[in-house]
Backbone as ProteinMPNN parsed JSONL, in Angstrom:
{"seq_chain_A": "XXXXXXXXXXXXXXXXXXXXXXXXXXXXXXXXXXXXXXXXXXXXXXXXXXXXXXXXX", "coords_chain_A": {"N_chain_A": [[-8.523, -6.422, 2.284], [-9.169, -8.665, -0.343], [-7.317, -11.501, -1.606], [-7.85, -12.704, -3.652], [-9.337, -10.369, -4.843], [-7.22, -8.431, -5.58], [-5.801, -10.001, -7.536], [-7.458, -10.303, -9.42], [-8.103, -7.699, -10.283], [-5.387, -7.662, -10.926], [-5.425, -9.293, -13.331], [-7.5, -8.522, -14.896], [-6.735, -6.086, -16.362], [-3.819, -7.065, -17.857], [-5.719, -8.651, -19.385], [-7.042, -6.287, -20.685], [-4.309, -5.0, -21.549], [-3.781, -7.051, -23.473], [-5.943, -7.258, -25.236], [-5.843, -4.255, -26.382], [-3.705, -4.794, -27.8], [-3.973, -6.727, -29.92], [-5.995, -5.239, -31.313], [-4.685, -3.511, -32.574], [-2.755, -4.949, -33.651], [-4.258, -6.501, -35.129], [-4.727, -9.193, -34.721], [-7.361, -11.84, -34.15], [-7.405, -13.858, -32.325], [-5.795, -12.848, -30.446], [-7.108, -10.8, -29.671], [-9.017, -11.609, -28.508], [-9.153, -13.465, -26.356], [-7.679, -11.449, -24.635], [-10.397, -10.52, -24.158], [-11.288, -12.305, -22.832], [-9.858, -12.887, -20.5], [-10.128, -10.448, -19.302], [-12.764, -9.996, -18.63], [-12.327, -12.876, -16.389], [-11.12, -11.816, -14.342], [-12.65, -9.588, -13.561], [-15.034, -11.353, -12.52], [-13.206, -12.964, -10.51], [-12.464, -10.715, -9.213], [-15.087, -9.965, -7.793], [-16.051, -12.271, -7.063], [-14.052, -12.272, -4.836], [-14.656, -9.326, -3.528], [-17.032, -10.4, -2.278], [-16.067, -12.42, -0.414], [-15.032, -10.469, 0.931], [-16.915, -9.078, 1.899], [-18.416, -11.108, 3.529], [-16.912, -11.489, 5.7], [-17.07, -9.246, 6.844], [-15.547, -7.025, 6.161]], "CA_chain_A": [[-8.808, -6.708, 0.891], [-9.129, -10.264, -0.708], [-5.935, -11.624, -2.645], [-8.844, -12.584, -5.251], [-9.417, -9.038, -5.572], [-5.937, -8.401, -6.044], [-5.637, -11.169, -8.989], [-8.852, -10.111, -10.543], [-7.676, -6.482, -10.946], [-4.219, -7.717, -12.368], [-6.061, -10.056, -14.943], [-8.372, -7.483, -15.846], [-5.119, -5.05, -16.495], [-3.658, -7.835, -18.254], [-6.797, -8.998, -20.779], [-6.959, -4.782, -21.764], [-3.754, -4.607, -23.01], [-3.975, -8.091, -24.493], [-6.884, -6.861, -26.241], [-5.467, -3.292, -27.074], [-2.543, -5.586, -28.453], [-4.725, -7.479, -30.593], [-6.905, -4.585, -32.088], [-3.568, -3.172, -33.258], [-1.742, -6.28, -34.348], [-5.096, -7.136, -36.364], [-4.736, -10.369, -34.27], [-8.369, -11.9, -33.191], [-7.387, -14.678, -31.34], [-5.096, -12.393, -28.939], [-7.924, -9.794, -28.625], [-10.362, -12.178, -27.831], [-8.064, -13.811, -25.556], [-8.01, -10.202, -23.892], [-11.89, -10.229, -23.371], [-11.635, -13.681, -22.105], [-9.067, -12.428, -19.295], [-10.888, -9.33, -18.419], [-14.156, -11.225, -17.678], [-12.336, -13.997, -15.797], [-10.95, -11.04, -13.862], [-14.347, -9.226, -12.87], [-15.349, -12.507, -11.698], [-12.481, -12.964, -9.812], [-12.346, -9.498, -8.215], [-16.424, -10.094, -7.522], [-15.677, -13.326, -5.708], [-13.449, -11.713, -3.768], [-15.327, -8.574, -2.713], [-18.12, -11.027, -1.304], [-15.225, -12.628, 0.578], [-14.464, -9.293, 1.498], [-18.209, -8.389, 2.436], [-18.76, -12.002, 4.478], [-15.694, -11.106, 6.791], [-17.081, -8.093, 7.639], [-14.531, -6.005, 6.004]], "C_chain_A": [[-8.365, -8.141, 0.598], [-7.804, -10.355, -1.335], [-6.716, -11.688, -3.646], [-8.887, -11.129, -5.99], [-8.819, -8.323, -6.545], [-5.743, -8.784, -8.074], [-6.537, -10.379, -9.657], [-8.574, -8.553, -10.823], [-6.851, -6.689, -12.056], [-4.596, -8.523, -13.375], [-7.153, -9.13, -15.813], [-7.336, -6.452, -16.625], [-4.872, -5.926, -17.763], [-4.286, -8.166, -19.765], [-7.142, -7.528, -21.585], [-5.92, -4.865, -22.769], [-3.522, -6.051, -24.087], [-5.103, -7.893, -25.863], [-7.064, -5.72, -27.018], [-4.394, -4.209, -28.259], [-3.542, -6.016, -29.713], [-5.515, -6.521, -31.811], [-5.755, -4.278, -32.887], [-3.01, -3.684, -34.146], [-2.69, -6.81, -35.76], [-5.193, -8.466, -35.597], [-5.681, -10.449, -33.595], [-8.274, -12.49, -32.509], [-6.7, -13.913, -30.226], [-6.273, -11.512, -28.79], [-8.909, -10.521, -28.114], [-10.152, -12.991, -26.384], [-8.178, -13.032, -24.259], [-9.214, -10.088, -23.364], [-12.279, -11.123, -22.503], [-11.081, -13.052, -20.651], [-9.97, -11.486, -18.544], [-12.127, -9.747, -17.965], [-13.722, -12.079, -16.675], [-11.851, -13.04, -14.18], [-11.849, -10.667, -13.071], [-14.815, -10.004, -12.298], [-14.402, -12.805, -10.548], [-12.737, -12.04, -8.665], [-13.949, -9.511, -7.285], [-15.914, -11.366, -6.349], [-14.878, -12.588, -4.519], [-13.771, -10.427, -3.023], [-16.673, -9.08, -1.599], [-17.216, -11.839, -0.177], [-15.051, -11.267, 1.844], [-15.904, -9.114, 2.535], [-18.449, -9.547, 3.831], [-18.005, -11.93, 5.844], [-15.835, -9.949, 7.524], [-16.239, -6.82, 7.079], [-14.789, -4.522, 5.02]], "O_chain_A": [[-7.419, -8.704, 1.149], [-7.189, -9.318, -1.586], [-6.535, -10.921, -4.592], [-8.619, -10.806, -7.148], [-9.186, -7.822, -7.607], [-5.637, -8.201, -9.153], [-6.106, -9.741, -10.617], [-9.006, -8.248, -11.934], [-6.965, -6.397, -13.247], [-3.97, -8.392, -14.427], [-7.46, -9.118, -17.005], [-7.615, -6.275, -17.811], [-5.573, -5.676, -18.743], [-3.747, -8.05, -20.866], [-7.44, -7.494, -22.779], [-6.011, -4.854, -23.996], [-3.156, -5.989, -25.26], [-5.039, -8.275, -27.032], [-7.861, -5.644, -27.953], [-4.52, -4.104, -29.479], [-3.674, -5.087, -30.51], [-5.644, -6.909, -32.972], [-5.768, -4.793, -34.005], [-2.73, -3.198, -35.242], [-2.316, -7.256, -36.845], [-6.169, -9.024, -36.098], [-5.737, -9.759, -32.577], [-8.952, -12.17, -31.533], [-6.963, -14.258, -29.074], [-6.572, -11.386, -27.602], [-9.659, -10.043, -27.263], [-11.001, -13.04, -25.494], [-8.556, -13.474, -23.174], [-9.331, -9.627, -22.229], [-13.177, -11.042, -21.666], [-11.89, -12.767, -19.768], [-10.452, -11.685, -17.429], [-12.37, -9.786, -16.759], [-14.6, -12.258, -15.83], [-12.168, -13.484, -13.077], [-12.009, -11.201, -11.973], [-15.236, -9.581, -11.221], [-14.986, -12.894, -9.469], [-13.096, -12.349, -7.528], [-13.929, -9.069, -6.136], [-15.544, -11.28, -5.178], [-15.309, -12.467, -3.372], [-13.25, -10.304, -1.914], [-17.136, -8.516, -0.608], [-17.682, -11.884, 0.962], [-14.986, -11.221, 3.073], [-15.838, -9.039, 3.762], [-18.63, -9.105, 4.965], [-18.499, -12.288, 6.914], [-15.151, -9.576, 8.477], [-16.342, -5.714, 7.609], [-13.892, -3.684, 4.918]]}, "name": "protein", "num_of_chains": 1, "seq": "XXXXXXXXXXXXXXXXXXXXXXXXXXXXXXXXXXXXXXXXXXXXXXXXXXXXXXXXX"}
């Protein structure tokens, strides 16, 4: 498994509860914040499964 993968799970983790945080708090800039993360995440974890796939693994 990629380290990207890795990362891009824990930033997806990360941008949820930033964005549970946020719905709660009433605060849009932290939940949006949160959606930003969890996208940059998915991308992340994506890069790194095609790592994963090019290696054979």
């Amino acid at each position: 498994m990629d380290k990207d993968r890795v990362k891009g799970s824990a930033q997806q983790a990360k941008g949820a509860v930033k964005e549970a945080a946020g719905k709660v708090t009433g605060d849009a800039k932290l939940q949006s914040e949160g959606k930003t993360d969890k996208v940059a995440g998915k991308i992340r974890n994506a890069i790194g499964g095609l790592k994963d796939s090019l290696r054979g693994k």
